[in-house]
One Martini backbone bead per residue (centre of mass of N, CA, C, O) as a GRO file, in nm:
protein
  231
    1UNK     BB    1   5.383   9.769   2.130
    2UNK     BB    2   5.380   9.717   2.445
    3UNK     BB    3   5.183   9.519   2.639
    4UNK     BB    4   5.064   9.627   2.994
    5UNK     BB    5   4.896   9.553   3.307
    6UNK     BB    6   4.934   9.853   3.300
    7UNK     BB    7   4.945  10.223   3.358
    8UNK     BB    8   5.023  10.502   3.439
    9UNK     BB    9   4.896  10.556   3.669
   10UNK     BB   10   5.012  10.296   3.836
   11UNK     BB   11   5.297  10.425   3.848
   12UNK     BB   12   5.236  10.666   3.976
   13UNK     BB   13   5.110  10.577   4.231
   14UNK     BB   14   5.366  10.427   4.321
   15UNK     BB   15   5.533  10.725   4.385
   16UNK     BB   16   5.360  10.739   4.661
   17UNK     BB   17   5.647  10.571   4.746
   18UNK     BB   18   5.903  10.455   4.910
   19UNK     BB   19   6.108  10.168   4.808
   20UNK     BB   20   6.066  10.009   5.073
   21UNK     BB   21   5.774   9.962   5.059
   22UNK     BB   22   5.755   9.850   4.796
   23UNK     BB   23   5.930   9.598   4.906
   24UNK     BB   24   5.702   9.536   5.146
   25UNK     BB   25   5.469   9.485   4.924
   26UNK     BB   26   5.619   9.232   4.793
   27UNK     BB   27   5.640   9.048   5.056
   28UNK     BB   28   5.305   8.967   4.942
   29UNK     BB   29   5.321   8.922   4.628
   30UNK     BB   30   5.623   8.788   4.635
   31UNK     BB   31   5.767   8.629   4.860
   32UNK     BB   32   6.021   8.495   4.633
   33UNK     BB   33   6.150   8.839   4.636
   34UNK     BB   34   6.287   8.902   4.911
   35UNK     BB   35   6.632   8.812   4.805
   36UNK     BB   36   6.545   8.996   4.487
   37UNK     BB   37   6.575   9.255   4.281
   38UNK     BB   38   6.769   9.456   4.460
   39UNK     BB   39   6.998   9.670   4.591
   40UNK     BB   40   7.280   9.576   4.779
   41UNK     BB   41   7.402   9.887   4.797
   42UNK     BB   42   7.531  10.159   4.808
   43UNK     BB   43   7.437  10.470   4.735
   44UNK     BB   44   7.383  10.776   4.502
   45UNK     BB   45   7.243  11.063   4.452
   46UNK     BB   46   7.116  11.398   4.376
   47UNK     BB   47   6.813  11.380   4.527
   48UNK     BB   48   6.664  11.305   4.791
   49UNK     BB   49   6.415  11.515   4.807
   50UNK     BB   50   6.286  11.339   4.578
   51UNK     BB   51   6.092  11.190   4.399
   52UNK     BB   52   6.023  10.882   4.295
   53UNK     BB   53   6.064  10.639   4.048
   54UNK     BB   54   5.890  10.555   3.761
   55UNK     BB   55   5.994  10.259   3.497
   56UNK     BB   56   6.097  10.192   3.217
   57UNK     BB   57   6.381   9.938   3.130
   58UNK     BB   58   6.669  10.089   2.975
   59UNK     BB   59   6.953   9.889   2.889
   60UNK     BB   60   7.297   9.856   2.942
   61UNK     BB   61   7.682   9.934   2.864
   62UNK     BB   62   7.983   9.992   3.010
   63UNK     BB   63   8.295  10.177   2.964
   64UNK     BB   64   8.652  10.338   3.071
   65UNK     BB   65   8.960  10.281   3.082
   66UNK     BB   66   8.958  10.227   2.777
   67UNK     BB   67   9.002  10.237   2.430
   68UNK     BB   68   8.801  10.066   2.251
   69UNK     BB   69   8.708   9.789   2.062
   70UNK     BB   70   8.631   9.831   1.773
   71UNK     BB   71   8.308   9.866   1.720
   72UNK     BB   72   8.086  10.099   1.846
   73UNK     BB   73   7.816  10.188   2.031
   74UNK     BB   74   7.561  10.418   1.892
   75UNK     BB   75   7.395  10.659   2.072
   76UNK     BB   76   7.161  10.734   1.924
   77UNK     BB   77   7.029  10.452   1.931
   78UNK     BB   78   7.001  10.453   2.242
   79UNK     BB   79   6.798  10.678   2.219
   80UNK     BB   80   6.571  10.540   2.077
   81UNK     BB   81   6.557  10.358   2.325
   82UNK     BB   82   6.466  10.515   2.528
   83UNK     BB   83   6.227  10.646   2.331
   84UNK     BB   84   6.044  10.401   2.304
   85UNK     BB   85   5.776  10.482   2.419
   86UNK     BB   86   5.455  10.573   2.624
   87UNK     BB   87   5.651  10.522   2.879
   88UNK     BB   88   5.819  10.602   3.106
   89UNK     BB   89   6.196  10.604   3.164
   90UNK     BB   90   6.473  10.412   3.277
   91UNK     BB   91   6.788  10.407   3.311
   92UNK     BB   92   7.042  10.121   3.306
   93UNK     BB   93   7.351  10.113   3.381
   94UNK     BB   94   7.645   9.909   3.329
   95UNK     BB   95   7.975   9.864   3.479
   96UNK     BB   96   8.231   9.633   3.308
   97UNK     BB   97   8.442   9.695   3.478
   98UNK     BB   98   8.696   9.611   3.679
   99UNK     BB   99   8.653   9.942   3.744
  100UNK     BB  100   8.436  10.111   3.862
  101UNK     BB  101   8.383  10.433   3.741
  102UNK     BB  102   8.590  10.558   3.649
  103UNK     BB  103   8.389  10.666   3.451
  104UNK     BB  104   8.175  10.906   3.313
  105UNK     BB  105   7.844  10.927   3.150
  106UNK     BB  106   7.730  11.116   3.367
  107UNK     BB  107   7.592  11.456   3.299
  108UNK     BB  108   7.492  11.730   3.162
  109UNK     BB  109   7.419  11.613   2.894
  110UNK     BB  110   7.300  11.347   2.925
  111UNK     BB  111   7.055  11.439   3.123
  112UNK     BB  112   6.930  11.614   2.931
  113UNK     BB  113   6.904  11.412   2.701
  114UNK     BB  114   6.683  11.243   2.879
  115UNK     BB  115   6.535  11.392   2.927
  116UNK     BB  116   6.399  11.514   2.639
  117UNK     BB  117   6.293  11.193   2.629
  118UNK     BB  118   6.153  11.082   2.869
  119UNK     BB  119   6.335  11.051   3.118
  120UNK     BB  120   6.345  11.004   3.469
  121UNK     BB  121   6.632  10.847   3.510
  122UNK     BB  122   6.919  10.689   3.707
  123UNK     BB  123   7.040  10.389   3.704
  124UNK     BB  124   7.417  10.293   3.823
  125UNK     BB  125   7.686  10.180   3.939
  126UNK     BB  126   7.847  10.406   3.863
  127UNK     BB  127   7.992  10.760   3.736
  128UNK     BB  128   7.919  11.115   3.837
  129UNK     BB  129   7.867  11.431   3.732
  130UNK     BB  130   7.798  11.810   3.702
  131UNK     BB  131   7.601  11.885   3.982
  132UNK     BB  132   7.579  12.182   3.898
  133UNK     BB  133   7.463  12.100   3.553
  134UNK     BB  134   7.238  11.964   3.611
  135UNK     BB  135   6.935  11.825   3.536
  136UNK     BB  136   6.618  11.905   3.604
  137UNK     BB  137   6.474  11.625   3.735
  138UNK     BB  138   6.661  11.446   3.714
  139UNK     BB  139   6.767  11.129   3.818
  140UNK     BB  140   7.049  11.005   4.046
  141UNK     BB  141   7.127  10.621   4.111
  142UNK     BB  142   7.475  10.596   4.206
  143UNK     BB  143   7.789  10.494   4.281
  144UNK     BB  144   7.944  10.759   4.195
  145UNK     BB  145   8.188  11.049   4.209
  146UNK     BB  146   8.325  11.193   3.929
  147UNK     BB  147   8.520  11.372   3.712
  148UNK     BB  148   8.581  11.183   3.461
  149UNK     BB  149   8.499  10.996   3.132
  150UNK     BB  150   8.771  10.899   3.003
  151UNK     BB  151   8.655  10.598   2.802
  152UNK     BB  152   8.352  10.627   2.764
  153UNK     BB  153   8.156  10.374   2.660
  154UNK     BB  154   7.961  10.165   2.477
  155UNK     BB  155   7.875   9.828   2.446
  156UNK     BB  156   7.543   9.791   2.489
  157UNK     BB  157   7.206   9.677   2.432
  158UNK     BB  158   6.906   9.520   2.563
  159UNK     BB  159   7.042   9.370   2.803
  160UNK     BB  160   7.070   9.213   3.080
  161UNK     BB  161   7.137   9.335   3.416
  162UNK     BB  162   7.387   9.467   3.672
  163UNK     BB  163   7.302   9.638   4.009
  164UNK     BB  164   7.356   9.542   4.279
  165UNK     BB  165   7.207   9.231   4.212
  166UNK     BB  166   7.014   9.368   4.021
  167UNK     BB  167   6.821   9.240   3.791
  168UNK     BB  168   6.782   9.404   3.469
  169UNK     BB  169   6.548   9.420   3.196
  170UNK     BB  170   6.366   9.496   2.960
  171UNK     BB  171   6.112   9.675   3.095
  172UNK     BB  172   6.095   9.679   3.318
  173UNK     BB  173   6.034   9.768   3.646
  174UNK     BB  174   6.160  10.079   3.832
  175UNK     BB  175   6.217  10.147   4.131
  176UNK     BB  176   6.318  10.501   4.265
  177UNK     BB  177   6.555  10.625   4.510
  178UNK     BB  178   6.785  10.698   4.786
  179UNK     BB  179   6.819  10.440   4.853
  180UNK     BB  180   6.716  10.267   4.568
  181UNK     BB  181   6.635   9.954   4.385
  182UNK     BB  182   6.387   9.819   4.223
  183UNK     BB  183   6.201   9.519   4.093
  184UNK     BB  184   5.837   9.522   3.929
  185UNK     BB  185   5.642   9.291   3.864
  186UNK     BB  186   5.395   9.331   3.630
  187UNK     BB  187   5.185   9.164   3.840
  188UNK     BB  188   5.203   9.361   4.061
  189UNK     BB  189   5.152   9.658   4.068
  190UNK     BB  190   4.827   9.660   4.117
  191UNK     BB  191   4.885   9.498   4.425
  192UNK     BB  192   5.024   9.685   4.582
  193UNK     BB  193   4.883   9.875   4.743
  194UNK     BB  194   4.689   9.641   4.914
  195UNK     BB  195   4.969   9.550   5.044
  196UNK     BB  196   5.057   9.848   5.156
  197UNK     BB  197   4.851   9.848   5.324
  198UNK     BB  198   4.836   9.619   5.521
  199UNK     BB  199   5.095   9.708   5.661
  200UNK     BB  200   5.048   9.938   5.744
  201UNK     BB  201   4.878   9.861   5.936
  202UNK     BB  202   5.038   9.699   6.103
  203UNK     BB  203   5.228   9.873   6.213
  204UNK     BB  204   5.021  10.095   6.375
  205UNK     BB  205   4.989   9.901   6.596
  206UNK     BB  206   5.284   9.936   6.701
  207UNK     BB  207   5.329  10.272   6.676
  208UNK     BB  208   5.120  10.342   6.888
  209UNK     BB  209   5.233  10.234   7.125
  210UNK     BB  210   5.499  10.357   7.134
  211UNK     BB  211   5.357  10.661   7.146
  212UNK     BB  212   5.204  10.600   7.361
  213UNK     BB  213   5.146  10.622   7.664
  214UNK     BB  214   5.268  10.367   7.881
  215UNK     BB  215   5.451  10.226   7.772
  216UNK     BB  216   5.513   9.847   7.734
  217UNK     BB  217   5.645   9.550   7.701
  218UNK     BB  218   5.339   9.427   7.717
  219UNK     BB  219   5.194   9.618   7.474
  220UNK     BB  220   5.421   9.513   7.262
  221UNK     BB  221   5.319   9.218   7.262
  222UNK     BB  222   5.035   9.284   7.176
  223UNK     BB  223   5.088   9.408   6.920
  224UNK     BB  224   5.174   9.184   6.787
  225UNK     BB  225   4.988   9.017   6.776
  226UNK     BB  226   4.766   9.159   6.615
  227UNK     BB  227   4.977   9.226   6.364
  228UNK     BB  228   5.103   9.013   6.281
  229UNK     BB  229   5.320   8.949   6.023
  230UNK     BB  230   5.609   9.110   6.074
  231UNK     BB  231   5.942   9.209   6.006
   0.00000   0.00000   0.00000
């Protein structure tokens, strides 16, 4: 069993805040990875009213566009890989077709089973369906909604993958909501909480000018003085 600098509470602490805070709080804890780590395109929810997923990225990759070539990577294996761990993990998988989502790997099915892991939820580029009998509590930040599995199949796990952009390897932690997805260097995860104080209090400065009567743009002038270096 992996060695981890934090442990469930610290993840636990970071879910009650919601991804672009998270964010915001790297910003200050990492600040050489303010322009590289999370997701930068659109994505679709399950649930946008879900609380934020946190948890170790447990890594793969499909196809489906065409039928496999060769011998399948047996999703059993990946089963026991996704569920090896004492922490809470979160599915990542990239779809490395040429048109990517053409087929869908989760659905029903997949939910279910990925929940009954102890999986809290999947991060994908790809594309999910049965949304209607999805597993409950399961969250999905993937790429679009599509009907058809067409010939998805698994090509390998375990290995480095990239989410529009996010570079996600295993073990990572991976916070994630309906806005998209970080990854939370392990060395940050307990600095997160004090410098999301730090930032929260500085917006606060000018938040409340803004909010309050009288305001005027001299006055958010001064706020910003204030305030130190926001956003």
């Amino acid at each position: 069993m992996a060695d981890f600098p934090f442990n469930q509470a610290d993840l636990d602490l970071l879910a009650q805040w919601d991804t672009p805070t998270i964010c915001n709080g790297l910003e200050i804890t990492n600040p050489e990875r303010r322009a590289f780590g999370y997701t930068v395109e659109p994505m679709v929810c399950t649930d946008p009213k879900a609380p934020p997923i946190v948890g170790l990225a447990r890594v793969g990759m499909i196809r489906s566009t065409e039928p496999p070539r060769g011998k399948v990577t047996d999703r059993a294996d990946w089963y026991d890989y996704v569920a090896r761990t004492d922490l809470p993990t979160i599915a990542v998988l990239q779809d490395i077709d040429g048109r990517v989502g053409y087929g869908a790997y989760w659905g029903e099915v997949q939910s279910t089973i990925h929940k009954a892991l102890g999986c809290l939820g999947c991060v994908t580029n790809g594309s999910f369906r049965d949304l209607g009998m999805w597993a409950e509590g399961f969250q999905m930040i993937g790429g679009r909604v599509g009907p058809s599995h067409a010939w998805v199949h698994m090509v390998d796990f375990g290995k480095p993958v990239n989410i529009f952009g996010m570079q996600v390897g295993h073990n990572d932690v991976v916070h994630a909501d309906y806005h998209g997805a970080v990854v939370v260097p392990a060395d940050a995860v307990r600095k997160l909480p004090a410098a999301i104080d730090l930032v929260s209090r500085r917006e606060k400065v000018i938040l409340d000018v803004c909010k309050a009567p009288g305001f005027t743009p001299a006055k958010l002038r001064d706020a910003l003085k204030r305030s130190g270096e926001i956003h």
